[in-house]
N, C-alpha and C positions, 0 to 999 in steps of 0.2 A: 517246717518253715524254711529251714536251709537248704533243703530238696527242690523247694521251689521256687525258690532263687536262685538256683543251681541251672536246674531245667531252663527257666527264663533267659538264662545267658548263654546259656547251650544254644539253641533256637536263634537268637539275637545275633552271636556268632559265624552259625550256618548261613542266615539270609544277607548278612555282612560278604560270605565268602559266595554266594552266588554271586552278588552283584559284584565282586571282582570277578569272577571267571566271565561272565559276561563283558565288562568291558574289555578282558584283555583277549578277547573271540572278537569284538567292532571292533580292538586295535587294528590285530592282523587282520581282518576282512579289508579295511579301511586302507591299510600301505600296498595290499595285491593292489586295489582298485583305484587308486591315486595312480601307482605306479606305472598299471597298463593304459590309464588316460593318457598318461602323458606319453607313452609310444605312440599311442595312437592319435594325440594332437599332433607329434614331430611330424608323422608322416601326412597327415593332412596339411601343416604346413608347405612342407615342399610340394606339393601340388599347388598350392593357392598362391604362394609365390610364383611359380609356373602358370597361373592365369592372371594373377590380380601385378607380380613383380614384387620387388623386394620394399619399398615405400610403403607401400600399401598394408604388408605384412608385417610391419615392424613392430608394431604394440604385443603380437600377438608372440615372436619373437623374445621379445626382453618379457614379457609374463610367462614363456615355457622358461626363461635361463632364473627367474626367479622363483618358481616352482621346484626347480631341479633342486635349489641350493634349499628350502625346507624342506623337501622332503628327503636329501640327506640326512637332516636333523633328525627325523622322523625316524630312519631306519639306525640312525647311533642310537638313538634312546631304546629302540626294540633291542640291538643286540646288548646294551648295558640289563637289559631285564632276562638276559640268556647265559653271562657270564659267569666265570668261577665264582665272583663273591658274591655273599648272600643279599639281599637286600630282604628291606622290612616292607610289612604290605602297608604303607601310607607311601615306600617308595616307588613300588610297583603301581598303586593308584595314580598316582599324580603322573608317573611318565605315559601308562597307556592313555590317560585322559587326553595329555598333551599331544602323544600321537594321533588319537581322531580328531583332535583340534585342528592340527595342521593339515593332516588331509583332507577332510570337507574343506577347509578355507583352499587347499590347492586345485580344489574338482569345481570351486564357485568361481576362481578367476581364470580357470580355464572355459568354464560354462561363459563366461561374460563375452572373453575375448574372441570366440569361435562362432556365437551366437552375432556380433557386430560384424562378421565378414561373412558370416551363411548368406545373407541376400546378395552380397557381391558375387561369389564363388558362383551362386545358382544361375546369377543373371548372365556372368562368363560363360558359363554353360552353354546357355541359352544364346549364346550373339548372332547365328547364323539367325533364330527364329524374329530376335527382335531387330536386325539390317531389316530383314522382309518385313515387318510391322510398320518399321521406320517409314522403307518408300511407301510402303499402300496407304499410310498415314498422309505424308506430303502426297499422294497423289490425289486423294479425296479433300485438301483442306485446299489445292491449285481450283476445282473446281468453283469453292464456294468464293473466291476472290471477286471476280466478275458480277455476282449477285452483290458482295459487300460493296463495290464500287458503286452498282445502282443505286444503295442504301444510301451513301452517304449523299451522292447528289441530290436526290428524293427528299432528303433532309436537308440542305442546303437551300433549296427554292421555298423551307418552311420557316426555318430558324436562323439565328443570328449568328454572324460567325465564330463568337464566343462560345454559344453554346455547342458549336460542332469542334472545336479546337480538341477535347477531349478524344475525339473517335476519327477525325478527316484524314487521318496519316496512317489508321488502321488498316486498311489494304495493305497499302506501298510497304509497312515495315513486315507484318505475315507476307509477302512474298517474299520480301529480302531473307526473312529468317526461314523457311521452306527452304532458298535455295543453299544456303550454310548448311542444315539439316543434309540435305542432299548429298555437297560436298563431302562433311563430317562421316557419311558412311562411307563415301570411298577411302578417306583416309583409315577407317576402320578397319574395312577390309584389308587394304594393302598392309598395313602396320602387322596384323593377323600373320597374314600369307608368312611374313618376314620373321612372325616369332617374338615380334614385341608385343608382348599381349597389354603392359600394361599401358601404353599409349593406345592401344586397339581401343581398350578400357576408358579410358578418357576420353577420344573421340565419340565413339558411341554414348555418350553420356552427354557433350555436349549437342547432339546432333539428337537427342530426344527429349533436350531440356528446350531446345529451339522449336522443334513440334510443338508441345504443349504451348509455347509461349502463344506459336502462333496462332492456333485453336482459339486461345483467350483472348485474342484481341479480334480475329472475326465473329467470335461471340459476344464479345463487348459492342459492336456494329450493332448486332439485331436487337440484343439490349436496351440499348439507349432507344430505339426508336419506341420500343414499348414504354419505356420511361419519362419519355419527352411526352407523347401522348394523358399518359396518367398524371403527369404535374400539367397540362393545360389543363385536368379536368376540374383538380383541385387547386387548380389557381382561379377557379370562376369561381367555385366555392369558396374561397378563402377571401375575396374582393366582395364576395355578397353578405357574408359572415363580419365582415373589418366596416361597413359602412354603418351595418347595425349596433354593431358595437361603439361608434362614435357617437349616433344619435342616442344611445343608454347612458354612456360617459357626460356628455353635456347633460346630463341629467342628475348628475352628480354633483356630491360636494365638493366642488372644487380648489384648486389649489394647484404652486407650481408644477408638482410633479407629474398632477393630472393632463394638467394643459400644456408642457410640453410634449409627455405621451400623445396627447389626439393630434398636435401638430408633426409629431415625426409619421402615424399613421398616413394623416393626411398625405404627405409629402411622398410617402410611399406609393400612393394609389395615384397621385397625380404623375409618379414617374414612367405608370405603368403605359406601353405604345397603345396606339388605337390599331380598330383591326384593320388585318391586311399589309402592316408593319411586321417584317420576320423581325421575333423577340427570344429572349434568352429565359427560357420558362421558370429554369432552376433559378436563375438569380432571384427573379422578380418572386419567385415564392418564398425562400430562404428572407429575403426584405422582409414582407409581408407577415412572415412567422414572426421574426424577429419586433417587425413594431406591434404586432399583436401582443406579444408576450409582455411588452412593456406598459403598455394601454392595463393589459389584466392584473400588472404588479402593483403599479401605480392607483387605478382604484381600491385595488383592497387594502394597500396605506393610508387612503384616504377612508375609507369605510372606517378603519381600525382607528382612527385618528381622532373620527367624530366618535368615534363610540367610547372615547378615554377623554375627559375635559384634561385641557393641557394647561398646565401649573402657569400661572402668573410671574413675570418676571418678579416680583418684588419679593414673592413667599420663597423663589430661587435663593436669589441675593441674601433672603433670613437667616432659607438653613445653611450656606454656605459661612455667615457670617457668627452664626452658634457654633458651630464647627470649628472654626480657630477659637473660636473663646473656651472650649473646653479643651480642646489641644494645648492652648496656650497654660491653662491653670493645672492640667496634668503635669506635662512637660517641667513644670514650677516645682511642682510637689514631690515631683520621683527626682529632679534633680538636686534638692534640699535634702532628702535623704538616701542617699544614691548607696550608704551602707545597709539598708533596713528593706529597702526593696524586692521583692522575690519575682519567680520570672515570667510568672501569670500576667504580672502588674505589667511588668516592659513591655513584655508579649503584644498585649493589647494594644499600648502605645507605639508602638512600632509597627500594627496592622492597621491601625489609625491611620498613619503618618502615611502608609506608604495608598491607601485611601485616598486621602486626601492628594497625594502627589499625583495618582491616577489620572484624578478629578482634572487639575491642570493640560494634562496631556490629552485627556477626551477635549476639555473645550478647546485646545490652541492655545491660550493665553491663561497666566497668573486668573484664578473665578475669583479672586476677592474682588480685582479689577476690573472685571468684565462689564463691561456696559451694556453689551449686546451678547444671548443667546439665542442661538436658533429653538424654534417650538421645538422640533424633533427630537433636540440634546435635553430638553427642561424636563424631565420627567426623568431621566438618568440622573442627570445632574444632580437636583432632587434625592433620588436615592441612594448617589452617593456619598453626598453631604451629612445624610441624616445618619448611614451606616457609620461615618466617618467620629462623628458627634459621638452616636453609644457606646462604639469600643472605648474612644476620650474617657468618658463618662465612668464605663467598667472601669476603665486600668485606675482611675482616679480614687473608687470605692474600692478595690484592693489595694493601693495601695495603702489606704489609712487602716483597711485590717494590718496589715506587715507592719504599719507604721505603732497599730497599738497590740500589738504581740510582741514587740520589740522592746518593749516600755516596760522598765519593774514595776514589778504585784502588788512587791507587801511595803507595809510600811515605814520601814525601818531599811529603806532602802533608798541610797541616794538623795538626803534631807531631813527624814523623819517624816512624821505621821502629817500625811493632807500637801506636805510639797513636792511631789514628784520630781522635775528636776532642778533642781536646785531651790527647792522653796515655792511652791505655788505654781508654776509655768507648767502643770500638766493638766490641770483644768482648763488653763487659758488655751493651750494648742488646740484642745478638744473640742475647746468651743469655734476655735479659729476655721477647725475643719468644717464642722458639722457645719460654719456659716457658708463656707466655700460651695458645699456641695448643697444644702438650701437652694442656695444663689445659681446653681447649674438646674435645681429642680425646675425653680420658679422661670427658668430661663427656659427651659422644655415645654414648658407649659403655656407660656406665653409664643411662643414655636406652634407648637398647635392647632392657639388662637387664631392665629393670622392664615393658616391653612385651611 
Protein backbone atom coordinates (compact mmCIF):
# COMPACT_ATOMS: atom_id res chain seq x y z
CA UNK A 1 0.00 0.00 0.00
CA UNK A 2 2.93 2.39 0.64
CA UNK A 3 4.39 1.61 -2.77
CA UNK A 4 1.36 2.89 -4.12
CA UNK A 5 1.16 5.94 -2.51
CA UNK A 6 4.50 6.30 -3.30
CA UNK A 7 4.20 5.89 -7.05
CA UNK A 8 1.09 8.11 -7.04
CA UNK A 9 2.98 11.03 -5.84
CA UNK A 10 5.86 10.16 -7.85
CA UNK A 11 3.62 10.63 -11.14
CA UNK A 12 1.65 13.61 -9.39
CA UNK A 13 5.15 15.29 -9.08
CA UNK A 14 6.42 14.67 -12.66
CA UNK A 15 3.02 16.12 -14.35
CA UNK A 16 3.54 19.13 -11.65
CA UNK A 17 7.17 19.62 -13.05
CA UNK A 18 6.04 19.30 -16.75
CA UNK A 19 3.69 22.02 -16.34
CA UNK A 20 6.40 24.33 -14.97
CA UNK A 21 8.80 23.59 -17.54
CA UNK A 22 6.18 24.36 -19.99
CA UNK A 23 5.33 27.65 -18.72
CA UNK A 24 8.71 28.67 -18.03
CA UNK A 25 9.43 27.72 -22.35
CA UNK A 26 5.68 30.46 -22.93
CA UNK A 27 7.77 32.70 -20.38
CA UNK A 28 10.78 32.97 -22.68
CA UNK A 29 8.94 32.56 -26.03
CA UNK A 30 6.58 35.23 -24.68
CA UNK A 31 9.55 38.28 -23.59
CA UNK A 32 11.56 37.40 -27.30
CA UNK A 33 8.13 38.19 -28.88
CA UNK A 34 6.80 41.13 -26.76
CA UNK A 35 10.15 42.41 -27.14
CA UNK A 36 10.66 42.23 -30.99
CA UNK A 37 6.85 43.76 -31.34
CA UNK A 38 7.75 46.51 -29.91
CA UNK A 39 11.08 47.13 -32.29
CA UNK A 40 9.09 46.73 -34.68
CA UNK A 41 6.09 48.92 -33.55
CA UNK A 42 8.95 51.87 -32.90
CA UNK A 43 9.89 51.64 -36.39
CA UNK A 44 6.50 51.58 -37.74
CA UNK A 45 5.95 54.57 -35.78
CA UNK A 46 8.38 56.78 -37.14
CA UNK A 47 7.07 56.04 -40.53
CA UNK A 48 3.36 56.99 -39.70
CA UNK A 49 4.48 59.89 -37.94
CA UNK A 50 6.07 60.66 -41.21
CA UNK A 51 2.67 60.41 -43.00
CA UNK A 52 0.06 60.72 -40.54
CA UNK A 53 2.60 63.67 -38.21
CA UNK A 54 3.11 63.71 -34.65
CA UNK A 55 -0.84 64.36 -33.35
CA UNK A 56 -2.07 61.97 -34.98
CA UNK A 57 0.56 59.32 -33.60
CA UNK A 58 0.41 60.24 -30.09
CA UNK A 59 -1.88 57.40 -28.45
CA UNK A 60 0.26 55.09 -30.11
CA UNK A 61 3.50 56.87 -28.82
CA UNK A 62 2.55 56.91 -24.94
CA UNK A 63 1.06 52.91 -25.35
CA UNK A 64 4.87 52.01 -26.86
CA UNK A 65 6.57 54.23 -23.60
CA UNK A 66 4.05 52.30 -21.38
CA UNK A 67 4.74 48.95 -22.91
CA UNK A 68 8.42 49.58 -22.51
CA UNK A 69 8.25 50.19 -18.70
CA UNK A 70 6.24 46.50 -18.28
CA UNK A 71 7.94 44.82 -20.01
CA UNK A 72 11.15 45.97 -18.08
CA UNK A 73 9.26 44.30 -15.36
CA UNK A 74 8.98 41.33 -17.35
CA UNK A 75 12.48 40.82 -18.02
CA UNK A 76 13.74 41.72 -14.01
CA UNK A 77 11.50 38.95 -12.99
CA UNK A 78 13.14 36.53 -15.89
CA UNK A 79 16.57 37.44 -14.55
CA UNK A 80 15.49 37.11 -10.76
CA UNK A 81 14.42 33.20 -11.92
CA UNK A 82 18.40 33.08 -13.42
CA UNK A 83 20.19 34.36 -10.32
CA UNK A 84 22.46 33.01 -7.55
CA UNK A 85 19.82 32.43 -5.04
CA UNK A 86 17.63 29.60 -5.07
CA UNK A 87 14.14 30.19 -5.43
CA UNK A 88 11.36 27.60 -4.56
CA UNK A 89 9.12 26.35 -7.46
CA UNK A 90 5.67 28.27 -6.27
CA UNK A 91 8.41 31.24 -6.82
CA UNK A 92 9.45 30.35 -10.20
CA UNK A 93 5.63 29.63 -10.92
CA UNK A 94 4.13 32.68 -9.99
CA UNK A 95 6.94 34.87 -11.73
CA UNK A 96 6.81 33.10 -15.27
CA UNK A 97 3.01 33.28 -15.02
CA UNK A 98 3.50 36.99 -14.47
CA UNK A 99 5.70 37.23 -17.29
CA UNK A 100 3.29 35.91 -19.94
CA UNK A 101 0.74 38.05 -18.27
CA UNK A 102 2.49 40.95 -19.19
CA UNK A 103 3.46 40.18 -22.53
CA UNK A 104 0.26 39.16 -24.02
CA UNK A 105 -1.37 42.32 -22.29
CA UNK A 106 1.81 44.28 -24.07
CA UNK A 107 1.16 42.52 -27.74
CA UNK A 108 -2.87 43.33 -27.05
CA UNK A 109 -2.24 47.08 -26.64
CA UNK A 110 -0.04 47.29 -29.20
CA UNK A 111 -2.47 45.03 -31.52
CA UNK A 112 -5.05 47.86 -30.46
CA UNK A 113 -3.20 50.95 -31.15
CA UNK A 114 -1.51 49.98 -34.54
CA UNK A 115 -4.73 48.37 -35.85
CA UNK A 116 -6.62 52.19 -35.08
CA UNK A 117 -4.08 53.90 -37.39
CA UNK A 118 -3.62 50.97 -40.17
CA UNK A 119 -6.58 52.43 -42.22
CA UNK A 120 -4.80 55.96 -41.86
CA UNK A 121 -1.30 54.96 -42.77
CA UNK A 122 -2.95 52.77 -45.86
CA UNK A 123 -5.16 55.70 -47.01
CA UNK A 124 -1.59 57.96 -46.69
CA UNK A 125 -0.35 55.56 -48.90
CA UNK A 126 -2.84 55.89 -51.15
CA UNK A 127 -3.22 59.96 -51.56
CA UNK A 128 -1.91 60.24 -54.95
CA UNK A 129 -4.94 57.31 -55.95
CA UNK A 130 -7.56 58.86 -54.02
CA UNK A 131 -6.66 63.21 -55.22
CA UNK A 132 -7.63 61.30 -58.63
CA UNK A 133 -10.80 59.48 -57.17
CA UNK A 134 -11.60 62.77 -55.53
CA UNK A 135 -11.66 64.99 -58.90
CA UNK A 136 -13.27 62.15 -61.19
CA UNK A 137 -15.78 61.96 -58.25
CA UNK A 138 -16.59 65.99 -58.41
CA UNK A 139 -16.40 65.57 -62.03
CA UNK A 140 -19.18 63.15 -62.49
CA UNK A 141 -21.45 64.67 -59.41
CA UNK A 142 -21.00 68.61 -61.58
CA UNK A 143 -22.88 66.68 -64.23
CA UNK A 144 -25.70 65.51 -62.38
CA UNK A 145 -26.40 69.28 -60.81
CA UNK A 146 -28.24 70.54 -63.97
CA UNK A 147 -30.59 67.34 -64.10
CA UNK A 148 -31.17 68.13 -60.11
CA UNK A 149 -31.94 71.71 -60.94
CA UNK A 150 -34.70 70.27 -63.40
CA UNK A 151 -35.93 68.13 -60.58
CA UNK A 152 -36.54 70.57 -58.17
CA UNK A 153 -38.47 73.10 -60.58
CA UNK A 154 -40.49 69.92 -62.07
CA UNK A 155 -41.41 69.70 -58.34
CA UNK A 156 -42.09 73.03 -57.73
CA UNK A 157 -45.03 73.51 -60.47
CA UNK A 158 -46.44 70.24 -58.35
CA UNK A 159 -46.12 70.89 -54.62
CA UNK A 160 -46.07 73.37 -52.09
CA UNK A 161 -43.39 75.21 -51.11
CA UNK A 162 -43.07 73.64 -47.73
CA UNK A 163 -42.99 70.56 -49.07
CA UNK A 164 -39.86 71.30 -51.41
CA UNK A 165 -38.01 73.46 -48.59
CA UNK A 166 -36.50 70.05 -47.55
CA UNK A 167 -34.45 69.42 -51.11
CA UNK A 168 -34.88 73.30 -53.20
CA UNK A 169 -31.31 74.32 -51.92
CA UNK A 170 -29.94 70.90 -52.82
CA UNK A 171 -28.21 71.77 -56.12
CA UNK A 172 -26.87 75.25 -54.89
CA UNK A 173 -25.16 73.68 -51.76
CA UNK A 174 -23.62 70.20 -53.86
CA UNK A 175 -22.14 72.71 -55.99
CA UNK A 176 -20.67 74.85 -53.36
CA UNK A 177 -19.44 71.74 -51.62
CA UNK A 178 -17.91 70.07 -55.09
CA UNK A 179 -16.15 73.23 -55.29
CA UNK A 180 -14.43 73.16 -51.59
CA UNK A 181 -13.87 69.39 -52.49
CA UNK A 182 -11.86 70.74 -55.41
CA UNK A 183 -10.02 73.29 -53.55
CA UNK A 184 -9.25 70.86 -50.59
CA UNK A 185 -7.23 68.73 -53.08
CA UNK A 186 -5.07 71.30 -54.19
CA UNK A 187 -4.39 72.25 -50.78
CA UNK A 188 -3.65 68.51 -50.42
CA UNK A 189 -1.42 68.34 -52.94
CA UNK A 190 0.60 71.50 -52.21
CA UNK A 191 0.90 70.68 -48.21
CA UNK A 192 2.20 66.97 -49.73
CA UNK A 193 4.93 68.51 -52.14
CA UNK A 194 6.06 70.72 -48.86
CA UNK A 195 6.35 67.67 -46.61
CA UNK A 196 3.50 68.42 -44.33
CA UNK A 197 1.80 65.26 -44.65
CA UNK A 198 -0.21 65.61 -41.78
CA UNK A 199 -2.31 68.74 -42.97
CA UNK A 200 -1.96 67.01 -46.62
CA UNK A 201 -3.97 64.32 -44.32
CA UNK A 202 -6.62 66.66 -43.15
CA UNK A 203 -7.19 68.30 -46.41
CA UNK A 204 -7.77 65.27 -48.11
CA UNK A 205 -10.13 64.17 -45.66
CA UNK A 206 -12.09 67.17 -45.66
CA UNK A 207 -12.18 67.42 -49.41
CA UNK A 208 -13.90 63.60 -49.55
CA UNK A 209 -16.04 64.13 -46.61
CA UNK A 210 -17.52 67.16 -49.06
CA UNK A 211 -17.91 64.68 -51.94
CA UNK A 212 -19.98 62.31 -50.26
CA UNK A 213 -21.92 65.07 -48.61
CA UNK A 214 -22.62 66.30 -51.93
CA UNK A 215 -23.56 62.87 -53.61
CA UNK A 216 -26.29 62.78 -50.58
CA UNK A 217 -27.91 65.62 -51.25
CA UNK A 218 -28.31 65.15 -55.11
CA UNK A 219 -29.56 61.78 -54.19
CA UNK A 220 -31.82 63.25 -51.71
CA UNK A 221 -33.37 65.31 -55.15
CA UNK A 222 -34.33 62.21 -56.94
CA UNK A 223 -35.41 60.81 -53.78
CA UNK A 224 -38.03 62.94 -52.70
CA UNK A 225 -39.69 62.98 -56.10
CA UNK A 226 -40.18 59.26 -55.78
CA UNK A 227 -41.52 59.96 -52.27
CA UNK A 228 -43.68 62.75 -52.99
CA UNK A 229 -45.28 60.53 -55.72
CA UNK A 230 -45.89 57.41 -53.21
CA UNK A 231 -47.40 59.56 -50.36
CA UNK A 232 -50.01 61.25 -53.07
CA UNK A 233 -50.82 57.65 -53.61
CA UNK A 234 -51.44 56.80 -50.26
CA UNK A 235 -52.97 59.79 -49.28
CA UNK A 236 -55.98 58.87 -51.74
CA UNK A 237 -56.09 55.84 -49.92
CA UNK A 238 -55.74 57.03 -46.55
CA UNK A 239 -58.76 59.93 -47.37
CA UNK A 240 -60.94 56.88 -48.70
CA UNK A 241 -60.04 54.61 -45.83
CA UNK A 242 -60.61 57.86 -42.90
CA UNK A 243 -64.26 58.60 -44.57
CA UNK A 244 -65.29 54.97 -43.89
CA UNK A 245 -64.03 54.83 -40.83
CA UNK A 246 -66.22 57.85 -39.80
CA UNK A 247 -69.32 56.43 -41.17
CA UNK A 248 -68.51 52.95 -38.76
CA UNK A 249 -67.61 55.38 -35.76
CA UNK A 250 -71.12 57.13 -35.95
CA UNK A 251 -72.10 53.78 -35.53
CA UNK A 252 -70.77 53.48 -32.51
CA UNK A 253 -71.28 53.82 -28.91
CA UNK A 254 -70.68 57.03 -28.36
CA UNK A 255 -69.04 59.23 -26.05
CA UNK A 256 -66.73 62.33 -25.57
CA UNK A 257 -63.83 60.74 -26.66
CA UNK A 258 -65.51 59.26 -29.67
CA UNK A 259 -66.77 62.41 -30.93
CA UNK A 260 -64.05 64.51 -30.39
CA UNK A 261 -61.90 61.77 -32.58
CA UNK A 262 -64.46 61.91 -35.68
CA UNK A 263 -64.44 65.74 -35.28
CA UNK A 264 -60.39 66.19 -35.42
CA UNK A 265 -60.83 63.51 -38.49
CA UNK A 266 -63.15 65.51 -39.93
CA UNK A 267 -61.23 68.61 -39.71
CA UNK A 268 -58.32 66.95 -41.16
CA UNK A 269 -60.10 65.93 -44.41
CA UNK A 270 -61.84 69.23 -44.65
CA UNK A 271 -57.99 70.81 -44.50
CA UNK A 272 -56.97 68.74 -47.14
CA UNK A 273 -56.56 71.43 -50.87
CA UNK A 274 -58.83 70.66 -53.82
CA UNK A 275 -57.22 69.44 -56.85
CA UNK A 276 -54.99 71.44 -58.79
CA UNK A 277 -53.99 73.28 -55.63
CA UNK A 278 -49.88 72.48 -55.12
CA UNK A 279 -50.15 70.63 -51.69
CA UNK A 280 -47.71 69.47 -49.11
CA UNK A 281 -48.42 65.63 -49.40
CA UNK A 282 -46.17 64.64 -46.27
CA UNK A 283 -47.96 66.93 -43.96
CA UNK A 284 -51.48 66.15 -45.06
CA UNK A 285 -50.76 62.39 -44.52
CA UNK A 286 -48.76 62.45 -41.28
CA UNK A 287 -52.52 64.65 -40.24
CA UNK A 288 -54.39 61.99 -41.56
CA UNK A 289 -52.37 59.21 -39.68
CA UNK A 290 -52.40 61.02 -36.76
CA UNK A 291 -56.36 61.57 -36.64
CA UNK A 292 -56.87 58.04 -37.76
CA UNK A 293 -54.94 56.74 -34.98
CA UNK A 294 -57.08 58.63 -32.67
CA UNK A 295 -60.51 57.72 -34.14
CA UNK A 296 -59.17 53.81 -33.75
CA UNK A 297 -57.94 54.55 -29.94
CA UNK A 298 -60.86 56.20 -28.95
CA UNK A 299 -63.32 53.42 -30.26
CA UNK A 300 -61.86 50.68 -28.66
CA UNK A 301 -62.15 52.74 -25.20
CA UNK A 302 -65.44 52.89 -26.07
CA UNK A 303 -65.92 49.20 -27.11
CA UNK A 304 -64.04 48.30 -23.98
CA UNK A 305 -66.12 50.62 -21.90
CA UNK A 306 -69.61 49.16 -22.97
CA UNK A 307 -68.21 45.87 -22.56
CA UNK A 308 -67.37 46.56 -18.59
CA UNK A 309 -70.83 48.33 -16.72
CA UNK A 310 -69.24 51.26 -14.96
CA UNK A 311 -69.76 51.35 -11.05
CA UNK A 312 -72.38 53.85 -9.92
CA UNK A 313 -71.39 56.76 -8.29
CA UNK A 314 -73.02 55.84 -4.85
CA UNK A 315 -71.48 52.07 -4.63
CA UNK A 316 -68.00 54.41 -5.31
CA UNK A 317 -68.70 56.68 -2.34
CA UNK A 318 -69.64 53.16 -0.22
CA UNK A 319 -66.33 51.57 -0.75
CA UNK A 320 -64.53 54.65 -0.28
CA UNK A 321 -66.55 55.27 2.87
CA UNK A 322 -65.76 51.35 4.38
CA UNK A 323 -62.47 52.10 3.67
CA UNK A 324 -61.81 54.76 6.31
CA UNK A 325 -64.08 53.12 8.68
CA UNK A 326 -61.78 50.15 8.91
CA UNK A 327 -58.63 52.31 8.68
CA UNK A 328 -59.97 54.29 11.19
CA UNK A 329 -60.77 51.13 13.82
CA UNK A 330 -57.40 49.53 12.89
CA UNK A 331 -55.40 52.68 13.29
CA UNK A 332 -57.39 52.58 17.02
CA UNK A 333 -56.40 49.22 17.92
CA UNK A 334 -52.59 48.92 16.89
CA UNK A 335 -52.34 52.46 18.50
CA UNK A 336 -53.89 51.26 21.96
CA UNK A 337 -51.50 48.63 21.96
CA UNK A 338 -48.56 49.91 20.10
CA UNK A 339 -46.21 47.46 22.78
CA UNK A 340 -48.00 44.15 21.66
CA UNK A 341 -48.01 44.93 17.89
CA UNK A 342 -45.79 42.86 15.42
CA UNK A 343 -44.79 43.96 12.11
CA UNK A 344 -47.20 41.90 9.86
CA UNK A 345 -49.97 44.04 11.67
CA UNK A 346 -48.27 47.56 10.82
CA UNK A 347 -47.21 46.32 7.63
CA UNK A 348 -50.58 45.99 6.45
CA UNK A 349 -51.74 49.33 7.93
CA UNK A 350 -49.32 51.16 6.40
CA UNK A 351 -49.99 49.57 2.72
CA UNK A 352 -53.49 50.42 3.57
CA UNK A 353 -52.72 53.97 4.40
CA UNK A 354 -50.48 54.57 1.65
CA UNK A 355 -53.60 53.03 -0.66
CA UNK A 356 -55.71 54.90 0.30
CA UNK A 357 -53.49 58.14 0.04
CA UNK A 358 -52.91 56.94 -3.76
CA UNK A 359 -56.59 56.91 -4.07
CA UNK A 360 -56.65 60.88 -3.39
CA UNK A 361 -53.93 61.64 -5.64
CA UNK A 362 -55.70 59.34 -8.68
CA UNK A 363 -58.85 61.49 -8.14
CA UNK A 364 -57.32 65.14 -7.54
CA UNK A 365 -59.24 65.72 -4.61
CA UNK A 366 -59.69 64.32 -0.68
CA UNK A 367 -62.57 60.86 -2.25
CA UNK A 368 -64.21 61.05 0.87
CA UNK A 369 -65.27 64.50 -0.53
CA UNK A 370 -65.73 63.99 -3.77
CA UNK A 371 -68.85 64.75 -5.28
CA UNK A 372 -68.04 64.15 -8.76
CA UNK A 373 -66.03 61.29 -10.31
CA UNK A 374 -65.31 60.83 -13.73
CA UNK A 375 -66.72 57.09 -15.31
CA UNK A 376 -63.26 56.33 -16.32
CA UNK A 377 -61.66 56.84 -12.54
CA UNK A 378 -64.91 54.63 -10.92
CA UNK A 379 -63.88 51.30 -11.62
CA UNK A 380 -60.13 52.11 -10.24
CA UNK A 381 -61.33 53.97 -7.71
CA UNK A 382 -63.51 51.12 -6.70
CA UNK A 383 -60.62 48.81 -6.60
CA UNK A 384 -58.71 50.81 -4.80
CA UNK A 385 -61.01 51.55 -2.07
CA UNK A 386 -61.96 47.95 -1.59
CA UNK A 387 -57.96 46.93 -1.75
CA UNK A 388 -57.61 49.71 0.78
CA UNK A 389 -60.49 48.16 3.18
CA UNK A 390 -58.86 44.44 3.18
CA UNK A 391 -55.32 45.21 4.15
CA UNK A 392 -57.44 47.62 7.21
CA UNK A 393 -59.18 44.58 7.76
CA UNK A 394 -55.93 42.11 7.82
CA UNK A 395 -53.79 44.24 9.85
CA UNK A 396 -56.81 44.51 12.25
CA UNK A 397 -57.17 40.52 12.58
CA UNK A 398 -53.44 40.25 13.36
CA UNK A 399 -53.31 42.46 15.21
CA UNK A 400 -55.74 40.84 17.93
CA UNK A 401 -53.69 37.54 17.26
CA UNK A 402 -50.45 39.77 18.68
CA UNK A 403 -52.86 41.23 20.91
CA UNK A 404 -53.87 37.67 22.37
CA UNK A 405 -50.44 36.14 22.29
CA UNK A 406 -49.41 38.77 24.27
CA UNK A 407 -52.00 38.14 27.10
CA UNK A 408 -51.14 35.44 30.10
CA UNK A 409 -52.14 31.73 29.82
CA UNK A 410 -52.50 30.31 33.05
CA UNK A 411 -54.32 31.21 35.75
CA UNK A 412 -52.55 32.28 38.34
CA UNK A 413 -51.29 34.90 36.47
CA UNK A 414 -52.04 38.51 36.79
CA UNK A 415 -55.37 38.13 39.18
CA UNK A 416 -56.18 34.57 39.66
CA UNK A 417 -58.23 32.01 38.17
CA UNK A 418 -61.12 33.61 35.34
CA UNK A 419 -59.64 37.55 35.78
CA UNK A 420 -57.03 38.04 33.23
CA UNK A 421 -56.18 41.49 33.80
CA UNK A 422 -56.79 42.73 36.65
CA UNK A 423 -60.02 40.67 37.48
CA UNK A 424 -62.31 39.87 34.73
CA UNK A 425 -61.28 42.63 31.84
CA UNK A 426 -59.93 39.76 29.62
CA UNK A 427 -63.13 38.29 28.67
CA UNK A 428 -64.48 41.75 28.25
CA UNK A 429 -61.63 42.88 25.72
CA UNK A 430 -62.33 39.77 23.89
CA UNK A 431 -65.48 40.23 23.43
CA UNK A 432 -64.85 44.09 22.72
CA UNK A 433 -62.85 42.76 19.64
CA UNK A 434 -64.54 39.92 18.36
CA UNK A 435 -67.60 42.94 18.27
CA UNK A 436 -65.36 45.29 16.38
CA UNK A 437 -64.51 42.93 13.80
CA UNK A 438 -68.31 41.39 13.67
CA UNK A 439 -69.13 45.04 13.07
CA UNK A 440 -66.37 45.31 9.92
CA UNK A 441 -67.77 41.81 8.87
CA UNK A 442 -71.33 42.87 8.66
CA UNK A 443 -69.99 46.17 7.32
CA UNK A 444 -68.44 43.93 4.15
CA UNK A 445 -71.24 42.43 3.67
CA UNK A 446 -73.51 45.00 3.50
CA UNK A 447 -70.57 46.58 1.01
CA UNK A 448 -71.60 43.82 -1.31
CA UNK A 449 -75.04 44.34 -1.03
CA UNK A 450 -75.25 47.62 -2.65
CA UNK A 451 -72.63 46.34 -5.38
Amino acid sequence: MAGFWGKRKREEQQELDAQDADLAKRARSALVAADERIRVTSDELVFAEAELGADATKPLTQALTTVRTHLSEAFHLHQLNHDEIPDTREELRTRNARIVQLCEWAEDVLDDQTSALAERIARARRAPEIIAGIRGDVTLLRERIPQARETVDRLAARYAPEALAQVEANPAEAEQLLGFAEHGVGVAERRRAAGQREQANLALEASAESVRRAATLLDAVETFEVEALRAESTLAAIVEDSRGDIAVALREPHNPGVAKAIAELQAALANLPPAGVNTDPFTHLDRLREANSGLDAAIAAARERAARPIPPLDHVHHAIDDADRQLAVARDVIAGHRGWIGADARTRLAEAERIRLDLDHFLGTPAATATMIDEDHREQAMGMARRAAYLAGEALQLARRDIDSSRPQGPDQWGGPGQGWGGGRRGGGGDMMGGILGGLVIGSILDGIFD
